[in-house]
N, C-alpha and C positions, 0 to 999 in steps of 0.2 A: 412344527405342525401339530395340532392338537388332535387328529384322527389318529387309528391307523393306517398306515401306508397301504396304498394299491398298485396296483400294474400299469399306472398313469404315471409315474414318477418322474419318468423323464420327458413325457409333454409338459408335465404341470414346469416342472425345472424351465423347460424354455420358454412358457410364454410367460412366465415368471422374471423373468429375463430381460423379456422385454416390456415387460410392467416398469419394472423400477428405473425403465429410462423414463416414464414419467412419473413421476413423485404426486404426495397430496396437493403440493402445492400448485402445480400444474392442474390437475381437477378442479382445485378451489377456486383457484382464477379462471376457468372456464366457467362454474357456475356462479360467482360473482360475474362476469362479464355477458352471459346470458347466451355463451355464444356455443358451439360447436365445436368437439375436440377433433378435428380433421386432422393434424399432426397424426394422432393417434391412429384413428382410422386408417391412415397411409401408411403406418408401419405396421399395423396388424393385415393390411392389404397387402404388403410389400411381403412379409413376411409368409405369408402362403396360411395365413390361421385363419381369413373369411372366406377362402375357399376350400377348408378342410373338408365339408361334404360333397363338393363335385369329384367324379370320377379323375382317374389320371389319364383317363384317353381326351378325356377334354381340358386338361391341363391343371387339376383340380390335385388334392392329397388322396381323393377316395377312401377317406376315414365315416365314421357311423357317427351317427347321431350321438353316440357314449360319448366318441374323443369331443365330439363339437360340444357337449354339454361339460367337460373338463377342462375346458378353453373358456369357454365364458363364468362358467365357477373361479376358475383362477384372476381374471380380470376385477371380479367384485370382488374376490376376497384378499387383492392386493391392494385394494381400495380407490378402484377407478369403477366405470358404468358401461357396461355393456349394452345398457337401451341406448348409445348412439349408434350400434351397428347390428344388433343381433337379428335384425329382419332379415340380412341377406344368407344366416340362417337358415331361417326356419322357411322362407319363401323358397329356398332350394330342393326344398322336400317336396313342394307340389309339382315344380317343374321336371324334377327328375324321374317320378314319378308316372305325370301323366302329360306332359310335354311331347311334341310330335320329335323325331330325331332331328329333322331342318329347324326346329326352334333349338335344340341343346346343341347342335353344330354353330349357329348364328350366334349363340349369347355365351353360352359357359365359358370356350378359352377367354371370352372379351371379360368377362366376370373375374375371372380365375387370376388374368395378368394386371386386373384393376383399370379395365379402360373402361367398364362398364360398371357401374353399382345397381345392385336389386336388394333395394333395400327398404321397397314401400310395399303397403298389402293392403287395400282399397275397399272394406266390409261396411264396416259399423256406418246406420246411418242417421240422423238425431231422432225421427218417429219411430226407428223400429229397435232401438236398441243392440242388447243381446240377442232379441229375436228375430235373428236373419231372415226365416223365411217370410217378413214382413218388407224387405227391402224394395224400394218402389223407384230405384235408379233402373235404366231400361238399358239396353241395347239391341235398337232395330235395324233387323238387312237390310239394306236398301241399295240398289247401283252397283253393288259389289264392293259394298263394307261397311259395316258397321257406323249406328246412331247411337251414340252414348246421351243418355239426357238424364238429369238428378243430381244429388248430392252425396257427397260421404264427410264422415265428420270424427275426429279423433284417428288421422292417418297421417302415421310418423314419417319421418324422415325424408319426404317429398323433395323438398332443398337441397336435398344432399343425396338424390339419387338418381338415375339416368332411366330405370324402368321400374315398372308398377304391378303387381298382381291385380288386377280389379274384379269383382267379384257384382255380375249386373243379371236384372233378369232380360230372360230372350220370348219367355213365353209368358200373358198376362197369368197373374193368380188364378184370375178367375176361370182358366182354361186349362186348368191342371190337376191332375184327379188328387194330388200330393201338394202339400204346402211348401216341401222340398225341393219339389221338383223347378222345372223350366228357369233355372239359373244356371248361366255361363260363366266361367272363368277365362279372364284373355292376361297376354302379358302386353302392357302399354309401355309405349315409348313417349316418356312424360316431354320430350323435348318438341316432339313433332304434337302430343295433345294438345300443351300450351298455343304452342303456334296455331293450332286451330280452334283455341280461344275457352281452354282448361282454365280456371282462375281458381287460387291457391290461397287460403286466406288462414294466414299464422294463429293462432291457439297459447297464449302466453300460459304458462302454467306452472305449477310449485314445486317442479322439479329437474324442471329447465329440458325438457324433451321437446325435440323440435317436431311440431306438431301441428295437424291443419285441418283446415277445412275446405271441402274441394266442392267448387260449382261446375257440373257437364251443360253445358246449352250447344246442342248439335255439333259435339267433339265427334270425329270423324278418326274410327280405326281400322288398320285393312282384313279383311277374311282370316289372313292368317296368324290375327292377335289370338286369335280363339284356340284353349288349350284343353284338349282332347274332345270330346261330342259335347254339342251343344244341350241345353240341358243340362249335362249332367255336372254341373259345376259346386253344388250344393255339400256333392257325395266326395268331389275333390280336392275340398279346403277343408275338408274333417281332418287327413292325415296334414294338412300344413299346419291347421289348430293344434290334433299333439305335437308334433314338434313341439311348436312354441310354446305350449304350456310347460312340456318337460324340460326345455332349455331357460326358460325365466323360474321353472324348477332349481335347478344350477344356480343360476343367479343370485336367487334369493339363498339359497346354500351358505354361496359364497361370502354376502353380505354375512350371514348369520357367522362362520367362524371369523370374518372381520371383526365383528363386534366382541366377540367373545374374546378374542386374542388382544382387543384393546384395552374393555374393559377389566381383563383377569390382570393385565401388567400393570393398570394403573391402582386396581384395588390393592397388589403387591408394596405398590410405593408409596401412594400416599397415607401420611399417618397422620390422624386428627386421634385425642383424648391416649395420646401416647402408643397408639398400639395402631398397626396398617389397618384399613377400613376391611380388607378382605381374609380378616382373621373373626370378623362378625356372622355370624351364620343367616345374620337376615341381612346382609350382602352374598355368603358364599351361597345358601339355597336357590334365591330367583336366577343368579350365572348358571349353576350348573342341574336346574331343571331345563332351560334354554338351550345348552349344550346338547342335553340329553334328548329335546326333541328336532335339534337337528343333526344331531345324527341317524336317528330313524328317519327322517323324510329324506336322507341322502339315501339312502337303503329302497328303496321308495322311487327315486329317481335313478338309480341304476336297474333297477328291474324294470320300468317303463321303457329306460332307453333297449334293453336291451329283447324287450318286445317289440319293437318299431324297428330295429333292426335287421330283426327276424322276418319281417314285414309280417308280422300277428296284429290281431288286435288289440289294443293296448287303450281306449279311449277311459277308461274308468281310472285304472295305472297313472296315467299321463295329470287327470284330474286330480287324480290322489294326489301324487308326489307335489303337484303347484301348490294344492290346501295346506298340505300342512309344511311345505318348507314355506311357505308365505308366513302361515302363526308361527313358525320355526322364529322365523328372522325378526320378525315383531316382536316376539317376546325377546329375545336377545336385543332389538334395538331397543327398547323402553328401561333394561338390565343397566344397559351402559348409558344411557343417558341419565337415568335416576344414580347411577353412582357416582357421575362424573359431576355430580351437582350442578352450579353454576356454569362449569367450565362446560360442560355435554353444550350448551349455546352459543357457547363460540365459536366463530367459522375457525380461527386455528388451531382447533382439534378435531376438525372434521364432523363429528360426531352426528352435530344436526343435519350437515348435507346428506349423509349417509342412512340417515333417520328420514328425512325427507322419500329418499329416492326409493327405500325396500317398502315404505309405507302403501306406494303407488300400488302394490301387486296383491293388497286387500282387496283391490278395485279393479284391477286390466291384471291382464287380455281379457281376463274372463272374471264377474264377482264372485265370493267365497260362498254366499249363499247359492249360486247357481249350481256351484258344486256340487255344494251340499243335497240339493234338488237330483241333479243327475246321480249322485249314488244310491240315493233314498229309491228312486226310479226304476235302475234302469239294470242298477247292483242287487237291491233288497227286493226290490219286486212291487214296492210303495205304489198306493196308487199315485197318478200323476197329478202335482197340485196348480199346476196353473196351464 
């Protein structure tokens, strides 16, 4: 391991563990094959590591947002992908959080023993973008349950999950003294949506994330999909956004000592003009300028996690640590790929699937410019530019 060792050691050891029962080769052929690592999934679910943030009264490990982001850092950085599962993550943080106790009785142990997957989160929607409080998917009372009508677009892992965060407005804009305001949060149960005529429409994409687009025409859900007061659902997915951004924090980490760990072994071996390529300093400087800025965004994302923890504030933290372990791992992915020359393109050195997939997190969950906006904002005091 190319850090210094932490007080993770024997988590990392075990999910490490069960990393190498699937090799690259297994990854490769799931992203050649276009298809979904479910193998996986079932033994990181069997395993008790996607239920490391539920309590253990609900049958859960009752670990913190730290170990869940040490879990998903070790995945990437054994050289598999964590966006087939890390939704049911970061979605655990809204429900545990602001969930009635009859919804955490009803779903966590079924979560916990893998009868149930939460592994979708229902935001983005193609007019309003980033900017939520533009979302114009509805959910009206009526009869004693809810009218879902709208769209959402860029909401992963639908196929492969059993229930749904959805995030709808209850009250129009135009009736709200806040642009924040009058937005619900429900947990849906995608099996009973569909049946009342949910339509799912796949999203093919360059990094093979199973991805979609979802049409509501009078989806019908019961009163008690709604998670804590209505209205105030806006205020709710804030703590499920950091989660997520601190844990694809992790991620992107992870990616980043992948790459370093590939690229530094192969600059050792291979030898072009008699001498190894990694005895060059315009190969050894771009590796270990990379190194050096992920190890500060790991720095970065353990102070995040362990603000959210604390249950503090942490939305700036959380921001931080995505920005820069995101450029962390991009500049370390573009290190190894330019040293790996020709060979960085071939699927059997992985290089470009791995290149491909930490690429995505310039751009999702949230853009690097957005970031940047929120610090300037909200950290510096900037006035606000859009």
């Amino acid at each position: 391991m190319l850090n210094a060792p932490d007080e993770y050691q024997e988590l990392r050891r075990s999910v490490r563990e069960l990393c190498e029962e699937f090799p690259a080769e297994y990854f490769r052929r799931v992203d050649e094959q276009r298809s979904y690592p479910e193998e996986f999934v079932k033994a990181l679910t069997k395993a008790g590591w996607l239920a490391a943030l539920i309590p253990e009264e609900y049958g859960g490990s009752g670990l913190g947002l730290t170990e869940a982001s040490v879990i998903l850092e070790e995945i990437n950085r054994s050289g598999g992908n964590s966006g087939a599962c890390h939704g049911q993550m970061y979605n655990m943080a809204t429900l545990l959080r602001y969930g009635s106790e009859e919804q955490k009785r009803a779903y966590l142990p079924r979560i916990a023993s893998g009868e149930l997957r939460l592994q979708s989160m229902a935001i983005t929607e193609p007019t309003a973008g980033t900017d939520t409080a533009k979302i114009t998917t509805t959910a009206a009372k009526a009869d004693g349950r809810y009218i879902v009508n709208g769209q959402k677009v860029w909401t992963s892992r639908v196929q492969h999950s059993d229930l749904m965060i959805l995030l709808a407005r209850t009250t129009p804009l135009s009736e709200v003294a806040r642009k924040t305001e009058g937005m619900s949060l429900f947990i849906v149960d995608l099996r009973m949506a569909m049946a009342q005529g949910l339509k799912v429409r796949p999203i093919p994409n360059m990094v093979n994330h199973e991805t979609n687009e979802l049409f509501f025409d009078h989806v019908e859900i019961p009163l008690e999909s709604l998670i804590g007061e209505e209205g105030k659902g806006f205020k709710y997915i804030l703590d499920g956004l950091n989660a997520e951004r601190v844990l694809i924090a992790a991620e992107c980490i992870g990616d980043g000592y992948w790459f370093i760990n590939k690229v530094t072994k192969y600059a050792k071996e291979r030898v072009v003009f008699g001498r190894p390529i990694g005895q060059n300093q315009g190969v050894q400087f771009p590796i270990a300028k990379a190194f050096i800025k992920i190890e500060a965004a790991n720095l970065m994302r353990f102070k995040a996690c362990s603000l959210f923890d604390a249950q503090k504030r942490c939305g700036a933290e959380a921001n931080m640590a995505l920005l820069s372990a995101a450029e962390a791992s991009w500049e370390a992915a573009n290190a190894c790929l330019q040293f790996h020359g020709g060979f960085g393109f071939a699927a059997e050195y992985d290089v470009e699937r791995k290149f491909r997939e930490t690429r995505l997190y310039q751009v999702a969950p949230i853009s690097t410019n957005l970031i940047l906006s929120y610090v300037a904002e909200h950290v510096l005091g900037l006035p606000r530019s859009f």
